[in-house]
N, CA, C and O atoms as a MOPAC input file, in Angstrom:
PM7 MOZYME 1SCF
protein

 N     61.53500 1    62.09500 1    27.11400 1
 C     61.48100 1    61.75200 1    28.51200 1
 C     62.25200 1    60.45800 1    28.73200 1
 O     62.15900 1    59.63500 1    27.82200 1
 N     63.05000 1    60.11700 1    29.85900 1
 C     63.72100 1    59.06600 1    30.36500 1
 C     63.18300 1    58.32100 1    31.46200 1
 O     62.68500 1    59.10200 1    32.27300 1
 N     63.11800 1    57.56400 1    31.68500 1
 C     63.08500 1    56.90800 1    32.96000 1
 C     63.85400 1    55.54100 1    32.97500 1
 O     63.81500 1    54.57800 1    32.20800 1
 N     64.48000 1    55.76400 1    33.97900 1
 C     65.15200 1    54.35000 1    34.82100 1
 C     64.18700 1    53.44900 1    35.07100 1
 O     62.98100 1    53.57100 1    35.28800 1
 N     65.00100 1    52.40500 1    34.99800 1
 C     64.31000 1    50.90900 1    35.10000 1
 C     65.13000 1    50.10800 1    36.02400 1
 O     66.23900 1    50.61900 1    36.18200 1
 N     64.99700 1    49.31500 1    36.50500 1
 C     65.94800 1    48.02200 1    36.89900 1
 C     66.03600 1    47.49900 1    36.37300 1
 O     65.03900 1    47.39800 1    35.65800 1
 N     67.34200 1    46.42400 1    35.97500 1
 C     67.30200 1    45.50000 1    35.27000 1
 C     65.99100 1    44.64600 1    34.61000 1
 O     65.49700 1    44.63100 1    33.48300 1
 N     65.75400 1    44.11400 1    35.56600 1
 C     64.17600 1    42.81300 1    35.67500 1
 C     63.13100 1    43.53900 1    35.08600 1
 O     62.26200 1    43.09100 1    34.33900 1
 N     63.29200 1    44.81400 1    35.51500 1
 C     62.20500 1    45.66400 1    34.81500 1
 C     61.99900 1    45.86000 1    33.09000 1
 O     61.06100 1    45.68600 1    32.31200 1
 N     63.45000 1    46.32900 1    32.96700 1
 C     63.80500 1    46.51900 1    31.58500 1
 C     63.54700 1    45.26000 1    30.72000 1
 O     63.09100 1    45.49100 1    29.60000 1
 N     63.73000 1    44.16000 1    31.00400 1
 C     64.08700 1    42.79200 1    30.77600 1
 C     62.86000 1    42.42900 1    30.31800 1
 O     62.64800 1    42.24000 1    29.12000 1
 N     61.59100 1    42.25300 1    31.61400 1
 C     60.68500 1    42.18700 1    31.18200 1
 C     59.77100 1    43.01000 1    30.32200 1
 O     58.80500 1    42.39400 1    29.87200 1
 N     59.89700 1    44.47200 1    29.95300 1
 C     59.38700 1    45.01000 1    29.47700 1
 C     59.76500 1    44.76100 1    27.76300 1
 O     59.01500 1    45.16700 1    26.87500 1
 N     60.96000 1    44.08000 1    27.51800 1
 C     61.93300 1    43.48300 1    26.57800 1
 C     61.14800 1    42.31800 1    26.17300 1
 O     60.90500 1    42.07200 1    24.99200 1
 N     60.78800 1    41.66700 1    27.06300 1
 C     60.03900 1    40.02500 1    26.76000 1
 C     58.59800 1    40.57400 1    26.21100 1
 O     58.20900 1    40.08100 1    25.15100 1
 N     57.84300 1    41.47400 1    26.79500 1
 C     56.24000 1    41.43100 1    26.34700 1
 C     56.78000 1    42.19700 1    25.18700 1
 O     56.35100 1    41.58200 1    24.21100 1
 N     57.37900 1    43.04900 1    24.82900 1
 C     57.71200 1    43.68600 1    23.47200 1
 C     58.20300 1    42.37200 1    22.48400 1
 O     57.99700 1    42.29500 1    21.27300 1
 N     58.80400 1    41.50900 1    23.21200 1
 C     58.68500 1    40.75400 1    22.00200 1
 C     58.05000 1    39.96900 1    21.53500 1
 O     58.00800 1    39.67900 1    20.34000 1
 N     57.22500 1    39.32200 1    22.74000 1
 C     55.83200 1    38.59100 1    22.40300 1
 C     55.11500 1    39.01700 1    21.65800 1
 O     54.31300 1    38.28800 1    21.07500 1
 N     55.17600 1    40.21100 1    21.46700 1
 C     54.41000 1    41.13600 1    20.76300 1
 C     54.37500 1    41.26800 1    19.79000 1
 O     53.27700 1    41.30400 1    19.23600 1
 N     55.89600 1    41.45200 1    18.85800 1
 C     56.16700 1    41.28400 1    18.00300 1
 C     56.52500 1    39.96500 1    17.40200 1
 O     56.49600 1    39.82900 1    16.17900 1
 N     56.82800 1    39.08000 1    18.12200 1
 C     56.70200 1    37.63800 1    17.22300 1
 C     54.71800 1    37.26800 1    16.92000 1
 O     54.22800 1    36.45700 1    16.13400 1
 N     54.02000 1    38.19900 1    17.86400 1
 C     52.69100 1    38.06300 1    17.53000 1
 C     52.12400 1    38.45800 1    16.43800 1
 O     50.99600 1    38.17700 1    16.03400 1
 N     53.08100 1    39.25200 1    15.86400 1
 C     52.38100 1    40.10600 1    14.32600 1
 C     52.73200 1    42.04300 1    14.82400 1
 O     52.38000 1    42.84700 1    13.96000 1
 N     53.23700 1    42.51300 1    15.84700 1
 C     52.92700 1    43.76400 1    16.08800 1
 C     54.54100 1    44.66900 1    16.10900 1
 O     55.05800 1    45.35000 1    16.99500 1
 N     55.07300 1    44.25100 1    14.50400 1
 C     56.61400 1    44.69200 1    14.41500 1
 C     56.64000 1    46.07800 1    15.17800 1
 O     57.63700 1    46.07600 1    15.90000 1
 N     56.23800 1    46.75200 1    15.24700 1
 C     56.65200 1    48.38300 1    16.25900 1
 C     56.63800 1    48.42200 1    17.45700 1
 O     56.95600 1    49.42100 1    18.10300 1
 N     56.19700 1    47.14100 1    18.03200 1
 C     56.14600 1    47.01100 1    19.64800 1
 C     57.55100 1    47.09300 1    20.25700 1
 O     58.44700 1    46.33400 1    19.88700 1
 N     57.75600 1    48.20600 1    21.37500 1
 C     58.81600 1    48.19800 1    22.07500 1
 C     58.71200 1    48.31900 1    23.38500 1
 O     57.84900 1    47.63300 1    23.93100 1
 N     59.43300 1    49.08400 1    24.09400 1
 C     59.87400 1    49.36000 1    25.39900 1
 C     58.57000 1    50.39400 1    25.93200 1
 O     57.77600 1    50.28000 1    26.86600 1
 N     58.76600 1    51.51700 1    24.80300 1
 C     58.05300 1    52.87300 1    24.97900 1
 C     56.47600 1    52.09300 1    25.04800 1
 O     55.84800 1    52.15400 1    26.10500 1
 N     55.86100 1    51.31800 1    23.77400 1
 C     55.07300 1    50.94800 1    24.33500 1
 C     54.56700 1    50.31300 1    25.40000 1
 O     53.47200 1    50.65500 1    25.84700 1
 N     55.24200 1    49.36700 1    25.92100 1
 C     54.71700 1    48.87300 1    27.12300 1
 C     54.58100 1    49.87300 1    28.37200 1
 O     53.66000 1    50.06200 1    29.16700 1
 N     55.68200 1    50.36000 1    28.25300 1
 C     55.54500 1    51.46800 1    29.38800 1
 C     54.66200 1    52.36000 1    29.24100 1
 O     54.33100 1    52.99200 1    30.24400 1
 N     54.10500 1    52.62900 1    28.09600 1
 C     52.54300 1    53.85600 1    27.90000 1
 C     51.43400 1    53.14100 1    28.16500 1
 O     50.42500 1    53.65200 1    28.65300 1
 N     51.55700 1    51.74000 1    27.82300 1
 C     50.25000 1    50.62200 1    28.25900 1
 C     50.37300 1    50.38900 1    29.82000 1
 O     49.29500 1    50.04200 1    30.30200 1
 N     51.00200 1    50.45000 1    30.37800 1
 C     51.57400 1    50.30800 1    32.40100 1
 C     50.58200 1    51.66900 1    32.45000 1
 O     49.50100 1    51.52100 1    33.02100 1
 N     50.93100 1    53.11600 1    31.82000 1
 C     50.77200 1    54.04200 1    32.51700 1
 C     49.37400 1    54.14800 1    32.39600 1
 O     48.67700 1    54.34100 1    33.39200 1
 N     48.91400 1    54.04200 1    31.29500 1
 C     47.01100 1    54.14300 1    30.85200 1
 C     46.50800 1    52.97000 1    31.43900 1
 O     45.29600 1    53.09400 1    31.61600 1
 N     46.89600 1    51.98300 1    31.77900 1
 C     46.26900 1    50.56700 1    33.30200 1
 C     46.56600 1    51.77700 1    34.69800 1
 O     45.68300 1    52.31400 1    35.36700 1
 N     47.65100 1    51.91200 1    34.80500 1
 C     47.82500 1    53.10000 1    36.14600 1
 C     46.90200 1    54.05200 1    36.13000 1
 O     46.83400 1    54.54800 1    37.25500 1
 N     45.98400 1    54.65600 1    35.21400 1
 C     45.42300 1    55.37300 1    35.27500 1
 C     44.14600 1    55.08200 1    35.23000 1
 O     43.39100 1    55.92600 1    35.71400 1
 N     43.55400 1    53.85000 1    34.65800 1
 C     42.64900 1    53.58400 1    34.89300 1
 C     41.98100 1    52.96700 1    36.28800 1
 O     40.85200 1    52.96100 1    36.78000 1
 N     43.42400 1    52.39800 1    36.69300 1
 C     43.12900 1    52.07800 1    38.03000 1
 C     42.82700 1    52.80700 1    39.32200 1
 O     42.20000 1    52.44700 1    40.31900 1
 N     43.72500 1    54.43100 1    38.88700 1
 C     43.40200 1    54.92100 1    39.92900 1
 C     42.27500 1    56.40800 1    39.89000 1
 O     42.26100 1    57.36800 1    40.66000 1
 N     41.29300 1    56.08400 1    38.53100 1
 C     40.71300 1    56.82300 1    38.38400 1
 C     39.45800 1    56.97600 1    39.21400 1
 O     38.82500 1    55.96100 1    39.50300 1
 N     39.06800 1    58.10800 1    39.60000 1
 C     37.93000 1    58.12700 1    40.49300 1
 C     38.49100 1    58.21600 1    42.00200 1
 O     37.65800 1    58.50100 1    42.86200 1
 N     39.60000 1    58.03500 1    42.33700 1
 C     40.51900 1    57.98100 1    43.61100 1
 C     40.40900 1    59.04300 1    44.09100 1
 O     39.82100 1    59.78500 1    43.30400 1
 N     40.79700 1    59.75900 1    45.43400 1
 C     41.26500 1    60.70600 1    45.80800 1
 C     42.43600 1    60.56700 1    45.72900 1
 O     43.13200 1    59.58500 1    45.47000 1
 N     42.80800 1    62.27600 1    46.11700 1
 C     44.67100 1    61.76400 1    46.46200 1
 C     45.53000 1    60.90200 1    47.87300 1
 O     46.63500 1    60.40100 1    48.07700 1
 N     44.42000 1    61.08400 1    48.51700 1
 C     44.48600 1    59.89500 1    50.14500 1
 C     44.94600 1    58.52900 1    49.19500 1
 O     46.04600 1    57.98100 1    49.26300 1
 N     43.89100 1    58.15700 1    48.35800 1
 C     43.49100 1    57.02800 1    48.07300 1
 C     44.75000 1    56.71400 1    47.07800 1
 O     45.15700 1    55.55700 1    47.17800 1
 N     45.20300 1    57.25800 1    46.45700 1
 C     46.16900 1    57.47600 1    45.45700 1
 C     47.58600 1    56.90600 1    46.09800 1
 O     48.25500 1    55.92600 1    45.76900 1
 N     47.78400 1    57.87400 1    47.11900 1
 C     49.07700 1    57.92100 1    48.09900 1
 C     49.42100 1    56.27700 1    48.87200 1
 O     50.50100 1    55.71500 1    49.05600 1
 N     47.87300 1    55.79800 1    49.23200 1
 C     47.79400 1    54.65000 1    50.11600 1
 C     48.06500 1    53.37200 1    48.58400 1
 O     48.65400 1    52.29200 1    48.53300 1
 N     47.46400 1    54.01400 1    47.75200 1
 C     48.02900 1    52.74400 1    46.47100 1
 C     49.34700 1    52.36700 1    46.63900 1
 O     49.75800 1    51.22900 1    46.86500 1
 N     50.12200 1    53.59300 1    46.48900 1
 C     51.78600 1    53.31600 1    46.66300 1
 C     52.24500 1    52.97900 1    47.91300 1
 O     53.34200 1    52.42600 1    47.98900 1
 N     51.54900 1    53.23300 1    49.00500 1
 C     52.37900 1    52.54400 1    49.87600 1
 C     52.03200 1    51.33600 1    50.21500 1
 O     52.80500 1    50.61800 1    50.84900 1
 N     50.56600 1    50.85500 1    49.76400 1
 C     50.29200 1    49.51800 1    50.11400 1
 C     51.21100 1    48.03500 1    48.82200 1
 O     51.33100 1    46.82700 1    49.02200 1
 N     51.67800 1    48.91300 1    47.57500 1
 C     52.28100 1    47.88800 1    46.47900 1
 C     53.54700 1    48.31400 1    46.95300 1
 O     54.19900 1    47.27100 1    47.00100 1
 N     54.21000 1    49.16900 1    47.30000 1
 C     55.54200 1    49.56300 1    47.70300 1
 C     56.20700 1    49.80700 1    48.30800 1
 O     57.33400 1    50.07200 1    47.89100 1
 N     55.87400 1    49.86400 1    49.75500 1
 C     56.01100 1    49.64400 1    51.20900 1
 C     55.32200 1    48.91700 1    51.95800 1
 O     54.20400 1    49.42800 1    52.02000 1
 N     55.37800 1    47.88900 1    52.64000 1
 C     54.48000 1    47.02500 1    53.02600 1
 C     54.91400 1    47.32500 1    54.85300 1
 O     54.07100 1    46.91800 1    55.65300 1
 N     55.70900 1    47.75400 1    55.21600 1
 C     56.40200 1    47.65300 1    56.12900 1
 C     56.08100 1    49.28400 1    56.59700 1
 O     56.19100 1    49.60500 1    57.78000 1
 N     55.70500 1    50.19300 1    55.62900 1
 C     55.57300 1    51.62800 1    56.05600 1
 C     54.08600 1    52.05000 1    56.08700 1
 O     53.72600 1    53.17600 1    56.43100 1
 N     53.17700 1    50.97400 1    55.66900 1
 C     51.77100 1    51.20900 1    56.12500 1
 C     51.36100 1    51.09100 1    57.73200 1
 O     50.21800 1    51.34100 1    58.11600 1
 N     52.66300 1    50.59200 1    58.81600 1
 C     52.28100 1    50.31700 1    59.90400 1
 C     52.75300 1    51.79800 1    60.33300 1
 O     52.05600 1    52.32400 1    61.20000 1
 N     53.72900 1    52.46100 1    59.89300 1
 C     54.77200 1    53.49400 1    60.48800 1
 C     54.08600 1    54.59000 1    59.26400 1
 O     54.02600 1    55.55400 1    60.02800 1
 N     53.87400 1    54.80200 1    58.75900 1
 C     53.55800 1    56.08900 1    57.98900 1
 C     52.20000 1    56.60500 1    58.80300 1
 O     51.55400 1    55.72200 1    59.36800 1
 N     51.79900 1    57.76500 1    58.88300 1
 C     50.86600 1    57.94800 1    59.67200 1
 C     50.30500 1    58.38000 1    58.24700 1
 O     50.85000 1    58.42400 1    57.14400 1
 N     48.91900 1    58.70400 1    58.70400 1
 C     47.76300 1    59.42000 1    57.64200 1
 C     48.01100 1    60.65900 1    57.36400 1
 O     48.18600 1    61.48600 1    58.25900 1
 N     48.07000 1    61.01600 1    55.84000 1
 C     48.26400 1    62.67900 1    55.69800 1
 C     46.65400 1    63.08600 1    55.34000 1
 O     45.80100 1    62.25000 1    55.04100 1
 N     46.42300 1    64.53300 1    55.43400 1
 C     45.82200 1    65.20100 1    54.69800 1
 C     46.08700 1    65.48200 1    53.66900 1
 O     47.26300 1    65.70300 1    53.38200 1
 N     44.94600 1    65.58700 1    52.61800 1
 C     45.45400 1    65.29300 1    51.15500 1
 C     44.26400 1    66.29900 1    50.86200 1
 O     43.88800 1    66.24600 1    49.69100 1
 N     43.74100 1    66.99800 1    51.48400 1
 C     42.92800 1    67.62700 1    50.75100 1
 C     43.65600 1    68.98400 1    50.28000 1
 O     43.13400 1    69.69300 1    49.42000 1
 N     44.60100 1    69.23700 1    50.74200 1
 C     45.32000 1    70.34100 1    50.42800 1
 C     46.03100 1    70.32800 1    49.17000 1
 O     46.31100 1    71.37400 1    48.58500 1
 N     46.46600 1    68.68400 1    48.54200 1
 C     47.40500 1    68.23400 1    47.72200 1
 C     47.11700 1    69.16700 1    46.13700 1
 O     46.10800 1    69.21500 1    45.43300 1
 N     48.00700 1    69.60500 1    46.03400 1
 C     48.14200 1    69.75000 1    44.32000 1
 C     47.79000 1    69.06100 1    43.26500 1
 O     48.41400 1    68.01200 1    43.42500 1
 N     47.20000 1    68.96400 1    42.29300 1
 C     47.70600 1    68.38000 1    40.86800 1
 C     48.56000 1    67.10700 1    40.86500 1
 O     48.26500 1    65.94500 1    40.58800 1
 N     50.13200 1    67.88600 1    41.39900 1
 C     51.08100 1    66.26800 1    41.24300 1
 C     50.84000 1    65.45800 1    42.68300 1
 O     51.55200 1    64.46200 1    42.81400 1
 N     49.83500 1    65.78800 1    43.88800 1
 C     49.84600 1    65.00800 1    44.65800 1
 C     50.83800 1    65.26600 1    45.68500 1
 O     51.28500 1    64.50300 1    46.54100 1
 N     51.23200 1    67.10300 1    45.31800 1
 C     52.29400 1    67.54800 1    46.79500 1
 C     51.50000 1    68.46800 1    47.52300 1
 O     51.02400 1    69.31900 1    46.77200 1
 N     51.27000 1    68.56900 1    48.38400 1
 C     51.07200 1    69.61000 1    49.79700 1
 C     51.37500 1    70.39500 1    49.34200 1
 O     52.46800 1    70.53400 1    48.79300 1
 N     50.02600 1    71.60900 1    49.46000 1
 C     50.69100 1    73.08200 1    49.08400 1
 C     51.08300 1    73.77300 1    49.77300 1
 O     50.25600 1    74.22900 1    50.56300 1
 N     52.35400 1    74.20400 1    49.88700 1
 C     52.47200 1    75.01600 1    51.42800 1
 C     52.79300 1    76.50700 1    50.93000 1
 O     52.95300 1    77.41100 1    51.75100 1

């Protein structure tokens, strides 16, 4: 699997990998940090609905589209969190 990063992203994910490893933890890399992001992501949004899920991302990642996004129904949502139509 791949995923894009931004620079700053990559960078920092570069710095705690190496803190890491100047800490004693020679196998620490990229992949790990990013599996430690995703199991915090998941713990955080465990117990959520998918309303609740959806409003996570737009309240850390749109700040400007919580005034203009209207409310969906989410009870319909799938698995990945899409509308089944």
């Amino acid at each position: 699997m791949a995923a894009s990063l931004y620079e700053d992203e990559a960078a920092l994910a570069d710095r705690l990998a190496d803190i890491l490893r100047s800490g004693g933890w020679p196998k620490a890399n990229r992949s790990l940090i990013i599996r430690e992001a995703l199991t915090r992501l998941q713990e955080d949004l465990a117990g959520k609905t998918p309303e609740e899920i959806f409003r996570y991302f737009v309240d850390r990642h749109a700040p400007k589209a919580r005034v203009n996004t209207p409310r969906r129904d989410m009870s319909t949502a799938g698995p990945a969190g899409h509308e089944d139509t």
